[in-house]
C-alpha positions as a Markdown table, in Angstrom:
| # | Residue | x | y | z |
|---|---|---|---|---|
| 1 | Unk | 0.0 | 0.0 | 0.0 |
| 2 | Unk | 1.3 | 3.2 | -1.0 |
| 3 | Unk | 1.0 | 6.6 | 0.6 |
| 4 | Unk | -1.6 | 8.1 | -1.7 |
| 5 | Unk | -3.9 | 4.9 | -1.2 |
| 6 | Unk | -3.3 | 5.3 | 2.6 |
| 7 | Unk | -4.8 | 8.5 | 2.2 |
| 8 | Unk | -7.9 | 7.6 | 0.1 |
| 9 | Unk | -8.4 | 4.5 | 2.3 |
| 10 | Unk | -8.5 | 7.6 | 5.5 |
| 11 | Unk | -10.7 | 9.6 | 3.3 |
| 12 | Unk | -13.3 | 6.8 | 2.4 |
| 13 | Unk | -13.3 | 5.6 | 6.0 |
| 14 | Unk | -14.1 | 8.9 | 7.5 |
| 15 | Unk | -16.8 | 9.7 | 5.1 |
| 16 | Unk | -14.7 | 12.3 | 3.1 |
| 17 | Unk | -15.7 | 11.6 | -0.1 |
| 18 | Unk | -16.9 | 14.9 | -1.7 |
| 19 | Unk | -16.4 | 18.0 | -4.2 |
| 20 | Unk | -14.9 | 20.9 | -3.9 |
| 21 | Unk | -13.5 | 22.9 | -0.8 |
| 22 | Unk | -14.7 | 20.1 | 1.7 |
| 23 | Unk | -12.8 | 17.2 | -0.2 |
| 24 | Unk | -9.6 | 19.9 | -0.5 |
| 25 | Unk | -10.1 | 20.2 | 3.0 |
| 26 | Unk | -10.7 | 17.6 | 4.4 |
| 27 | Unk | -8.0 | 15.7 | 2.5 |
| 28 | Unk | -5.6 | 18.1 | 3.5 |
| 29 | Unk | -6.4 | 17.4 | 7.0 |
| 30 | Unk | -6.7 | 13.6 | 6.5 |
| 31 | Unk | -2.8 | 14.2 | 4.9 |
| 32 | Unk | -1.8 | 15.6 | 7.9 |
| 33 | Unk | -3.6 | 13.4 | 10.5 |
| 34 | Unk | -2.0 | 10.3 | 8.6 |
| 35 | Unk | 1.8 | 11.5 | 8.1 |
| 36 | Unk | 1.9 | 12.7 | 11.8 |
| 37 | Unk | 0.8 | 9.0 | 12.7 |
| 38 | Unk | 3.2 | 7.5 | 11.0 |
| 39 | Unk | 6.2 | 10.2 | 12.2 |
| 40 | Unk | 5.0 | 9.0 | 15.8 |
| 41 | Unk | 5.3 | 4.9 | 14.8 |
| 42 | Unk | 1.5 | 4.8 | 16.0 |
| 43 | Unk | 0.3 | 3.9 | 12.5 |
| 44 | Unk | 2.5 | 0.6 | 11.9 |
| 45 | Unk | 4.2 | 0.2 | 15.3 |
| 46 | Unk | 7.4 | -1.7 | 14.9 |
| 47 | Unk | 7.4 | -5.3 | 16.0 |
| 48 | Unk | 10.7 | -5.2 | 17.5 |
| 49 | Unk | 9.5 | -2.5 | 20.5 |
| 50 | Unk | 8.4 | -5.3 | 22.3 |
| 51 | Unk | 10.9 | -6.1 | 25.7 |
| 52 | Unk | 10.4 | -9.6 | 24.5 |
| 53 | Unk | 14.0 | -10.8 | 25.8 |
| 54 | Unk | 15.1 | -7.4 | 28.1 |
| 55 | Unk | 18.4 | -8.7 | 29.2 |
| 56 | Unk | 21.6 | -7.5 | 30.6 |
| 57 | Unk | 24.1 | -9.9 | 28.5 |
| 58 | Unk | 23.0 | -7.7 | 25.3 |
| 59 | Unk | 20.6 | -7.2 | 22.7 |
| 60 | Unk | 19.4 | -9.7 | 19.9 |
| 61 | Unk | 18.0 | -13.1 | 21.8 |
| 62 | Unk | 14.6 | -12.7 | 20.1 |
| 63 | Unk | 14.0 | -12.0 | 16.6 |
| 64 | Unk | 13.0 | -8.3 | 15.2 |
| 65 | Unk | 11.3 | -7.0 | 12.3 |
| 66 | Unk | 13.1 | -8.1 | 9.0 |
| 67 | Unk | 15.3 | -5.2 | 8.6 |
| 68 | Unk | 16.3 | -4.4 | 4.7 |
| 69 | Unk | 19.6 | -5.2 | 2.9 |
| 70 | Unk | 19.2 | -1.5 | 1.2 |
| 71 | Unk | 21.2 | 0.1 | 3.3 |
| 72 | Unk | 24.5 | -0.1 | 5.5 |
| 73 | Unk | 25.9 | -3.1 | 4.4 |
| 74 | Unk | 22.9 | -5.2 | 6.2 |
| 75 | Unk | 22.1 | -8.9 | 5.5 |
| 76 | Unk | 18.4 | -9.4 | 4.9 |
| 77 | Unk | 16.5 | -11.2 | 8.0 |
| 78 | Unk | 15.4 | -10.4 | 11.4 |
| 79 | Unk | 17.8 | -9.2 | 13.2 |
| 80 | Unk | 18.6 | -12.5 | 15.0 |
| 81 | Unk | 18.9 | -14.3 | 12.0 |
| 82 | Unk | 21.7 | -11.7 | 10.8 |
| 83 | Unk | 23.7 | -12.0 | 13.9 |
| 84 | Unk | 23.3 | -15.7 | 13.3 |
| 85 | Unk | 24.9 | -15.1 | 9.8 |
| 86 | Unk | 27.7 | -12.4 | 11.3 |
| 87 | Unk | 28.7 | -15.2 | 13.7 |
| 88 | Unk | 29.4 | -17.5 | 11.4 |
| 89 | Unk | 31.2 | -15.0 | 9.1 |
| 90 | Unk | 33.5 | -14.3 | 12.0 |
| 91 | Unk | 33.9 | -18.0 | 12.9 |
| 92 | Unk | 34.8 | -19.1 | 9.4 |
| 93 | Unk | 37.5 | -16.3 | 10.0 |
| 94 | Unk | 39.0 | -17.5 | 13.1 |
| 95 | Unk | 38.6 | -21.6 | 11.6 |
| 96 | Unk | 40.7 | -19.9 | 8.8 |
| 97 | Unk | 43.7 | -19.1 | 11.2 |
| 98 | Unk | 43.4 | -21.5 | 13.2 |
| 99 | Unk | 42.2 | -20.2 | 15.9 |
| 100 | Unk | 40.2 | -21.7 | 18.9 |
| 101 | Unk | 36.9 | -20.9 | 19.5 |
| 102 | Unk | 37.9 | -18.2 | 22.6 |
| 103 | Unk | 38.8 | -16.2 | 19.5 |
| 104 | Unk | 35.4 | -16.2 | 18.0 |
| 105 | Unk | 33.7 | -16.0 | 21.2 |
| 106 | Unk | 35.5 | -12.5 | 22.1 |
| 107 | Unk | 35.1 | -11.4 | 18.7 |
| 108 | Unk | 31.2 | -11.9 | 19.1 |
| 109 | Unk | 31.2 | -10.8 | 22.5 |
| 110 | Unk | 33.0 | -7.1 | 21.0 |
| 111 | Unk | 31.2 | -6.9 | 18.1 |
| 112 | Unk | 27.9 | -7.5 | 20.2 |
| 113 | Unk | 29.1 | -4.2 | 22.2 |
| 114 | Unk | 30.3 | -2.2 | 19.3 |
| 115 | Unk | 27.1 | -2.8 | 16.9 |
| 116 | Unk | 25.0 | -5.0 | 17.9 |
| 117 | Unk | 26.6 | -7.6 | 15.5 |
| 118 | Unk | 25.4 | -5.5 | 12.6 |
| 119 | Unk | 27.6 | -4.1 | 9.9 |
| 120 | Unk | 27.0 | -0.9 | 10.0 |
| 121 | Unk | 27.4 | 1.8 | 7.6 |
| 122 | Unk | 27.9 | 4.9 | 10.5 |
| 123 | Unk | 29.2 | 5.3 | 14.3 |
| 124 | Unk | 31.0 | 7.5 | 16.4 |
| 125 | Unk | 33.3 | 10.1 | 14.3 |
| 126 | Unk | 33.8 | 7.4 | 11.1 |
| 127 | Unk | 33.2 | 3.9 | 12.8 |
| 128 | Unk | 31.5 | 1.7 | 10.7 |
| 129 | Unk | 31.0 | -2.2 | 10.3 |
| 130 | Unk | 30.7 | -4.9 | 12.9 |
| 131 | Unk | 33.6 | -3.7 | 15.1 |
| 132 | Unk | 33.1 | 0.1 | 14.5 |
| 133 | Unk | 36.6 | 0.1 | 13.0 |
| 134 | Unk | 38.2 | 3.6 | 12.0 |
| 135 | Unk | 38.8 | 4.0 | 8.1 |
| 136 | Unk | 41.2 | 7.4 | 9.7 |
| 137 | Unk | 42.9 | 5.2 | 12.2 |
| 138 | Unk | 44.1 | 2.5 | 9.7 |
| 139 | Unk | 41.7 | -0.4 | 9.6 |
| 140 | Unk | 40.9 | -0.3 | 6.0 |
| 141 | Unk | 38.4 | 1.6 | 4.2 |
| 142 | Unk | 34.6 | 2.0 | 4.7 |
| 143 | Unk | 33.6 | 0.4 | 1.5 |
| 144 | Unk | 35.7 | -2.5 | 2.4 |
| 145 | Unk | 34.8 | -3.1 | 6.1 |
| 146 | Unk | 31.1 | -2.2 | 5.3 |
| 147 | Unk | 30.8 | -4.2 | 1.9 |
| 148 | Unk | 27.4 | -6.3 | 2.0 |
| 149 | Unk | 29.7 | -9.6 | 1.0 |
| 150 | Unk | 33.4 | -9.1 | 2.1 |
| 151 | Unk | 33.2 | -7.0 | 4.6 |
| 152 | Unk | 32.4 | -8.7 | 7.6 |
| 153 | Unk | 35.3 | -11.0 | 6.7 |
| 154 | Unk | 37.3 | -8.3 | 6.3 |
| 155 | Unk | 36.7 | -6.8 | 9.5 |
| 156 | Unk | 37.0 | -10.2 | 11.6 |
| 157 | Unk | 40.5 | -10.8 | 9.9 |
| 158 | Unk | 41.1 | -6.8 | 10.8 |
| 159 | Unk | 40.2 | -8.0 | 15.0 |
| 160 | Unk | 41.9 | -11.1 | 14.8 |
| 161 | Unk | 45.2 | -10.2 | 13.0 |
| 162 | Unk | 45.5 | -6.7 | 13.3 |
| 163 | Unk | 45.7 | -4.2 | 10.9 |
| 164 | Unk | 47.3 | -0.9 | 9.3 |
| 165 | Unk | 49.9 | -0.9 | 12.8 |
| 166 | Unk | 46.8 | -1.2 | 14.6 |
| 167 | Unk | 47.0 | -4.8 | 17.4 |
| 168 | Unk | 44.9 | -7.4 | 16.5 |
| 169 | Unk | 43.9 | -10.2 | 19.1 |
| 170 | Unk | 46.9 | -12.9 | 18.6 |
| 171 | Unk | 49.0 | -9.4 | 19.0 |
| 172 | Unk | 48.0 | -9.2 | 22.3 |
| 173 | Unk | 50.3 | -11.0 | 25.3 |
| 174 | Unk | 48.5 | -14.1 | 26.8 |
| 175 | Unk | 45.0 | -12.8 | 24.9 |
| 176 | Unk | 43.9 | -16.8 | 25.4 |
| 177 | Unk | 44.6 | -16.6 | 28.9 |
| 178 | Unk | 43.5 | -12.8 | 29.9 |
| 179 | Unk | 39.7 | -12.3 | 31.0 |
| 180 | Unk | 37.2 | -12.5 | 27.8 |
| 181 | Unk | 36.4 | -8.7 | 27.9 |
| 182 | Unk | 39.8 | -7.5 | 28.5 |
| 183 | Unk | 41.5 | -9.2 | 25.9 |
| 184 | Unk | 38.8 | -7.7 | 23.6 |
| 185 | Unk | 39.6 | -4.1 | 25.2 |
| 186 | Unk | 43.0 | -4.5 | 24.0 |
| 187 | Unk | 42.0 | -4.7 | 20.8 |
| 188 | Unk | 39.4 | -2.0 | 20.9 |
| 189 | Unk | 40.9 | 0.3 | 23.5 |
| 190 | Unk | 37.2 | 1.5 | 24.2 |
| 191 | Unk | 36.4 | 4.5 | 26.1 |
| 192 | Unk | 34.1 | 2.0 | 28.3 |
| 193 | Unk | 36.3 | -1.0 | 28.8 |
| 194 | Unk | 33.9 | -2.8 | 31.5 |
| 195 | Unk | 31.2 | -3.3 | 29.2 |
| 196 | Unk | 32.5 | -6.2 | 26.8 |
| 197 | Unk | 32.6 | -8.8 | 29.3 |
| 198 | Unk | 28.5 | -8.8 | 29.9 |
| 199 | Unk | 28.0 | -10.2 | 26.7 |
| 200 | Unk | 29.5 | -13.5 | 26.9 |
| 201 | Unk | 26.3 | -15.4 | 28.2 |
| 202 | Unk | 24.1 | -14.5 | 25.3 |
| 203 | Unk | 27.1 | -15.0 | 22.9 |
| 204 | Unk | 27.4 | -18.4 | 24.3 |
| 205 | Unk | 23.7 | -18.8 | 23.3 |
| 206 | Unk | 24.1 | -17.2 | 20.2 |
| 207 | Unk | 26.7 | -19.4 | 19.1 |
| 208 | Unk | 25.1 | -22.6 | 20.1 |
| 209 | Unk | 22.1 | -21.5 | 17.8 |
| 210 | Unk | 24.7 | -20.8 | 15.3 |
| 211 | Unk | 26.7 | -24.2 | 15.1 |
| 212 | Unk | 29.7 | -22.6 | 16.3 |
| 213 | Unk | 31.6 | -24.1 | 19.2 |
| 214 | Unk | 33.4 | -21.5 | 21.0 |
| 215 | Unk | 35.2 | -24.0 | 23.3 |
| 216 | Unk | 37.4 | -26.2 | 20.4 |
| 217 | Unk | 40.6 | -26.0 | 20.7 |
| 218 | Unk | 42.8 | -24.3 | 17.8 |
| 219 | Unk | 45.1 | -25.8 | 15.9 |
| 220 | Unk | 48.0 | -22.4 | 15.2 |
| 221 | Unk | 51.6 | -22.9 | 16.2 |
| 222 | Unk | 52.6 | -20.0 | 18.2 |
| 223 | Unk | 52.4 | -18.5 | 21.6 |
| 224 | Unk | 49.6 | -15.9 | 20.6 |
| 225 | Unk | 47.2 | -18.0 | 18.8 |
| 226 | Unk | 46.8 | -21.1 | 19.9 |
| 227 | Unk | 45.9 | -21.0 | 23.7 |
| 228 | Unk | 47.6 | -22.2 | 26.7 |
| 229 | Unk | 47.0 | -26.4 | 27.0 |
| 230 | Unk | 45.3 | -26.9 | 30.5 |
| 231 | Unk | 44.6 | -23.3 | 31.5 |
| 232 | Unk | 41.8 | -22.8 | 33.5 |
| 233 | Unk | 38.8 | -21.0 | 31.7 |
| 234 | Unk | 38.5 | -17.6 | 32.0 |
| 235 | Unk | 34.7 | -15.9 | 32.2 |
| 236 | Unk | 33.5 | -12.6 | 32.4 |
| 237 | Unk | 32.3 | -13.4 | 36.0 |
| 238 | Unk | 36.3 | -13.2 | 37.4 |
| 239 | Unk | 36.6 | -10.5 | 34.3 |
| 240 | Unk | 39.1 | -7.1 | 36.0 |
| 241 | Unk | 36.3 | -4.7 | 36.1 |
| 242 | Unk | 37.7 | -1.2 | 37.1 |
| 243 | Unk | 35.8 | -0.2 | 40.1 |
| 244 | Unk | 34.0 | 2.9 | 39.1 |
| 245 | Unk | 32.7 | 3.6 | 42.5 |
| 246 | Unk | 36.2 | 5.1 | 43.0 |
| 247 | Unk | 35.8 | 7.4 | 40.2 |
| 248 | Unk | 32.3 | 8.4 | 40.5 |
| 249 | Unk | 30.0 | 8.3 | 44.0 |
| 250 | Unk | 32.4 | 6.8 | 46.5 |
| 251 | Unk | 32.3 | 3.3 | 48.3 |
| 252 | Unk | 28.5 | 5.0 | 49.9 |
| 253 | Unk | 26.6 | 6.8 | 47.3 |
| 254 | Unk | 24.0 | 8.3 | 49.9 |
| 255 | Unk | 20.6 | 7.0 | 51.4 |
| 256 | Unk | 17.6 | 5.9 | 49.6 |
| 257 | Unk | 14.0 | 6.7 | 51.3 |
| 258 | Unk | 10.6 | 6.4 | 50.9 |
| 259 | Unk | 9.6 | 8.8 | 53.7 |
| 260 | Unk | 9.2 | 5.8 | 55.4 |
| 261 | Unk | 12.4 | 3.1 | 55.2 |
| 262 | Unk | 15.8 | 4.5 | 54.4 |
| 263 | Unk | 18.5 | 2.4 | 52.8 |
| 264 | Unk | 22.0 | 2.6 | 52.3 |
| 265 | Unk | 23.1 | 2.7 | 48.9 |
| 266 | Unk | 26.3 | 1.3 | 47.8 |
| 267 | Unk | 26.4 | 2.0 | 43.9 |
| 268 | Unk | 29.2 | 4.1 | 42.1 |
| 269 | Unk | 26.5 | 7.0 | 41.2 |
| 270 | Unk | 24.8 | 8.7 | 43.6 |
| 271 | Unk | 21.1 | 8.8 | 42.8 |
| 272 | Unk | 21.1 | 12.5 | 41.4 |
| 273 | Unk | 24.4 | 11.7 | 39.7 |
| 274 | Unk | 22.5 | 8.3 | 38.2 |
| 275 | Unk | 19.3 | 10.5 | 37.0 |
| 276 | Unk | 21.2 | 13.3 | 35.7 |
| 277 | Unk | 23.2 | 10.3 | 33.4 |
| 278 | Unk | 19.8 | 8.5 | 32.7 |
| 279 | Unk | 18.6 | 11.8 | 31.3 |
| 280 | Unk | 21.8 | 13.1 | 29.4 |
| 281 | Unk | 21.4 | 9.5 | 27.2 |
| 282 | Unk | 18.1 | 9.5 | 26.1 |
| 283 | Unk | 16.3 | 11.5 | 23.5 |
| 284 | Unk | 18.5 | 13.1 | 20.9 |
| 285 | Unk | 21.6 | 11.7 | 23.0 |
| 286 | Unk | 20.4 | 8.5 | 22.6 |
| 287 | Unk | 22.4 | 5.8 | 20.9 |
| 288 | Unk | 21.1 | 2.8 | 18.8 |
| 289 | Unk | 22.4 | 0.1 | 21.2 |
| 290 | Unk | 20.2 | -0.1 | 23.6 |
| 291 | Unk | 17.9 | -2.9 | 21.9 |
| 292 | Unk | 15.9 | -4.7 | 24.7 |
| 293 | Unk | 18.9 | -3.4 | 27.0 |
| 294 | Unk | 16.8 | -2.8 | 29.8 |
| 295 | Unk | 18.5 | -4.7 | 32.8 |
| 296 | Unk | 22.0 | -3.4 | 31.1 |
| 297 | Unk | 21.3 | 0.4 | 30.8 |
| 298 | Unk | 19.6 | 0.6 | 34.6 |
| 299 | Unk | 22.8 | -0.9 | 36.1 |
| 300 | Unk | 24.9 | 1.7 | 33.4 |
| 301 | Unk | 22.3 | 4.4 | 35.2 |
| 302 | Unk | 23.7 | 3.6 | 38.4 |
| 303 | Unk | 27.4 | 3.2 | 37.3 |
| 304 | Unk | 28.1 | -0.3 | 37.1 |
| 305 | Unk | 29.3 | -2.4 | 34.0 |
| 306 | Unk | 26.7 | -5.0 | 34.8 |
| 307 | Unk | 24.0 | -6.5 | 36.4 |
| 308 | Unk | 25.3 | -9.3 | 37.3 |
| 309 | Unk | 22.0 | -10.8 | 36.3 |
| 310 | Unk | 20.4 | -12.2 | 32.9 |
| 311 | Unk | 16.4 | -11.3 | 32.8 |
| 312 | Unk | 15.0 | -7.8 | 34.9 |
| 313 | Unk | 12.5 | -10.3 | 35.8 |
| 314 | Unk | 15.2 | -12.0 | 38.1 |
| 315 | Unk | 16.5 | -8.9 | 39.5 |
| 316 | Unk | 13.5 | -8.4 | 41.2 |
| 317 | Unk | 13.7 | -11.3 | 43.1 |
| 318 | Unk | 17.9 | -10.9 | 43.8 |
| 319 | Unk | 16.9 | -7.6 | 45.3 |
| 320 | Unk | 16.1 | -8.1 | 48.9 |
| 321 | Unk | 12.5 | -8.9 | 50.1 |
| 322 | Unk | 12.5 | -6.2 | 52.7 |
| 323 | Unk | 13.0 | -3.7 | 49.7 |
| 324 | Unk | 10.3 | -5.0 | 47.1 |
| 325 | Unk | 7.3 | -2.6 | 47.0 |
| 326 | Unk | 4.7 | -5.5 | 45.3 |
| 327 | Unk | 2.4 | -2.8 | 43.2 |
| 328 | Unk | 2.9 | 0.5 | 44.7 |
| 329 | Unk | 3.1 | 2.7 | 41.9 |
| 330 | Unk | 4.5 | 5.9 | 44.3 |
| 331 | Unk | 8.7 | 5.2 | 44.3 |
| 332 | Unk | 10.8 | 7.5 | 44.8 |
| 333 | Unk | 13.0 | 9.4 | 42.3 |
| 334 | Unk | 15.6 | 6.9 | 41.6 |
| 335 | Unk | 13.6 | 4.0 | 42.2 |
| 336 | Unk | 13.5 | 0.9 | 39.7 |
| 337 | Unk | 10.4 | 0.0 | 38.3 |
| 338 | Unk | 9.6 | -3.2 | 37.3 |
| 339 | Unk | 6.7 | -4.9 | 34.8 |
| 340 | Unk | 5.7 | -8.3 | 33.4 |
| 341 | Unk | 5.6 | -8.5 | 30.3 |
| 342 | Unk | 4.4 | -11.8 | 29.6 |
| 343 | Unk | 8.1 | -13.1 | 28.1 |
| 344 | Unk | 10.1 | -14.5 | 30.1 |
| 345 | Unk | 12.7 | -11.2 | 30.6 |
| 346 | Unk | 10.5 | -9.0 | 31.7 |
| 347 | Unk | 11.4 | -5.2 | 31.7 |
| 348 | Unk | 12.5 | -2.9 | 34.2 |
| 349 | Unk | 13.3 | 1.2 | 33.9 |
| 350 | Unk | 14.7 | 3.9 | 35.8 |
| 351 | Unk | 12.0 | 6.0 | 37.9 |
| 352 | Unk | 12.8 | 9.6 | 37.2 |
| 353 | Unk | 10.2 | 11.3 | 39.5 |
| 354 | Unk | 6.5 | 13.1 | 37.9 |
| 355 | Unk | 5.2 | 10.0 | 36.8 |
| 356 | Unk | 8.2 | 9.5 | 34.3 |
| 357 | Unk | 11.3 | 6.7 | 33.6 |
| 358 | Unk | 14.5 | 6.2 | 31.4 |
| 359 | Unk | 13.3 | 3.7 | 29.0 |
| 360 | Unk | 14.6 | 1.6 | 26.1 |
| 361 | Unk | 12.2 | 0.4 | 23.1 |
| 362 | Unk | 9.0 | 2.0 | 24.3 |
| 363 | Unk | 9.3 | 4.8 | 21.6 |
| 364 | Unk | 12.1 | 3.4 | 19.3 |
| 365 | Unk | 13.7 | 0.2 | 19.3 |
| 366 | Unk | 17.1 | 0.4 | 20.8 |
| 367 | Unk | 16.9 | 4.1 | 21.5 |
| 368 | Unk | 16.1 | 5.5 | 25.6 |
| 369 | Unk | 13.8 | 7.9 | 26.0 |
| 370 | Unk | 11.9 | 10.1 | 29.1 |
| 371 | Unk | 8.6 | 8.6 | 28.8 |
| 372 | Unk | 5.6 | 8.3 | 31.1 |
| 373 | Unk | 5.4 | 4.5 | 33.0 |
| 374 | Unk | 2.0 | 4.3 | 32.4 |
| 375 | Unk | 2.9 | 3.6 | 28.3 |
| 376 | Unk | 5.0 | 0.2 | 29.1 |
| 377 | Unk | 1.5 | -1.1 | 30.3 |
| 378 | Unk | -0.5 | 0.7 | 27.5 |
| 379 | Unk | 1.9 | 0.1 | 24.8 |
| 380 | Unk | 3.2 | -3.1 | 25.3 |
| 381 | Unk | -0.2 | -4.3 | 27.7 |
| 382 | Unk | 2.9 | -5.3 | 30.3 |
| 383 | Unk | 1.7 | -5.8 | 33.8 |
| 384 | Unk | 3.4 | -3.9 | 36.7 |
| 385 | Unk | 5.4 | -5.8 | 39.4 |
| 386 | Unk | 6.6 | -3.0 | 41.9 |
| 387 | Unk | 9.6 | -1.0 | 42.2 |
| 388 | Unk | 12.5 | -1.6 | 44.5 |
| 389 | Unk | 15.4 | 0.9 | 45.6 |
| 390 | Unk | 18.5 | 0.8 | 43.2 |
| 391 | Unk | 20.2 | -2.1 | 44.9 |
| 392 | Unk | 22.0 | -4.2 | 42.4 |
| 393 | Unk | 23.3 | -7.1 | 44.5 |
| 394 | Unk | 25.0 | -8.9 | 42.4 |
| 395 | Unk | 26.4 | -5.7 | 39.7 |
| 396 | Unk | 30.1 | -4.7 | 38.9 |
């Protein structure tokens, strides 16, 4: 259906079908009614704004809306079934140099962090592709890390062996020994080193879905590639984290009350400092990565790398009993808010005080916005849980 028969269809349902100035306008106004509809997503709402898998190990464990090859270099698919197909571009890389699947699985787990295994086509000054590699900084081209066919191989072989003086993971001293996420900061030298490590649970699952087993062995002579016979494995859950509490709210960030309880909060922000943040990313600010993120952006809000745990569902019940407010729809600023969603992740945001929350999807997939918390149960028909003080017991 194209625009001008979404208009007549508009016109013939509300009756304005007649001559002259009434049909001029009335269309006119039917014009308008429809293109602000469809500016707002309210017309055809996007599948893919649902929190059907809200987790904090990162985005893509449900599929999306089949997103279009026409642009950025994208495969064709939902969105899980082109991660699927990334994956295995980036295994086939690592099988090519031998390397053992703790290669591919850091690879996924950075490319997960960096684009949310997409190839993209833009990114912060000139990233593009999988790994938001810098055409200025060495790593090739944009046509040839972003091309539709090559470029994901080209990119992987860029992470994996380096490229244009820039360290590639076999450059990098014990890499098959060092925790997931910081041999894959070594590589990527991120601004936000703490947040590749709380990928590697849904990269495990992604990679089982995928045929691709990220604990074989490699096969490459070498110190750097092959891995280090008999060492123990190394997860994201003994992963260096820096301690940002150091560097941001102190070992106490303040007390938490409802006018009735207090509690002591021990999370690197503050809760001003945390709902300052919250705002300051959303809206224009906003980034794309945030794609059913929920559990991951509200312990980001606070200042921590990660949860800790998978579904928001679960941190409600990690959080003390003592602290759950079962239906009480009156937190306090700072609060988190939880919902049921009728998946099993569930979705929780950050309460931001007159009636409004820090949320991701609700108005466009992987994007936060300032909305009101009455639209996760009138957008999504989600059913709310209670809200709990920001206590993240198990975060860092």
């Amino acid at each position: 259906m194209n625009e001008r028969d979404m208009v007549r269809g508009a016109l013939q349902a509300t009756g304005i079908v007649k001559k002259g100035l009434q049909l001029k306008v009335g269309a006119i106004a039917v014009v308008v009614f429809v293109m602000a509809l469809l500016f707002m997503g309210m017309l055809f709402p996007g599948g893919s704004a649902e929190a059907a898998s809200c987790q904090d190990t990162g985005p893509g464990t449900a599929d999306a809306a089949p997103v279009s090859g026409s642009s950025g270099g994208q495969a064709t698919g939902t969105l899980r079934q082109q991660q699927i197909g990334y994956a295995k571009s980036i295994d086939s890389v690592a099988k090519k140099y031998k390397l053992p699947g703790r290669a591919t699985l850091i690879a996924l787990m950075t490319a997960m962090q960096e684009s949310t295994l997409q190839n993209l086509d833009h990114g912060h000054l000139d990233s593009v592709g999988l790994f938001q590699q810098r055409p200025s900084m060495g790593w090739g081209s944009k046509a040839q890390i972003t091309d539709p066919k090559t470029g994901p191989e080209f990119a992987a072989t860029s992470f994996f062996e380096g490229r244009g003086g820039n360290t590639g993971l076999v450059d990098v001293k014990d890499w098959q020994t060092l925790p997931l996420g910081t041999a894959a900061q070594k590589v990527q030298k991120s601004a936000h080193p703490g947040l590749y490590a709380g990928h590697e649970s849904a990269m495990r699952s992604l990679a089982k879905e995928a045929g691709i087993d990220v604990d074989r062995a490699g096969t490459a002579t070498g110190s750097s590639a092959g891995g280090t016979a008999g060492a123990d494995p190394v997860t994201s859950e003994n992963n260096d984290c820096p301690d940002t509490s150091q560097n941001v709210g102190g070992a106490s960030s303040g007390t938490f009350t409802d006018g009735k309880e207090s509690w002591t909060l021990h999370n690197p922000r503050t809760v001003d400092q945390a709902i300052a943040w919250a705002k300051r990313q959303s809206g224009a600010n906003s980034t794309a990565l945030w794609y059913q993120r929920c559990l991951a952006f509200t312990a980001n809000v606070y200042g921590w790398s990660f949860s800790g745990v998978q579904y928001a569902i679960d941190h409600y019940k990690v959080v003390p009993a003592s602290m759950r407010h079962d239906g009480d729809r009156h937190p306090p600023p700072g609060a988190l808010m939880y919902w049921d969603t009728g998946h099993r992740a569930g979705h929780i945001a950050v309460y931001l005080g007159d009636g409004k929350v820090a949320s991701n999807d609700i108005l466009r997939p992987g994007y936060i916005d300032v909305v009101d918390a009455g639209l996760i149960e009138s957008k999504w028909g989600a059913k709310y849980i209670g809200w709990t003080p920001p206590n993240f017991p198990k975060a860092g």
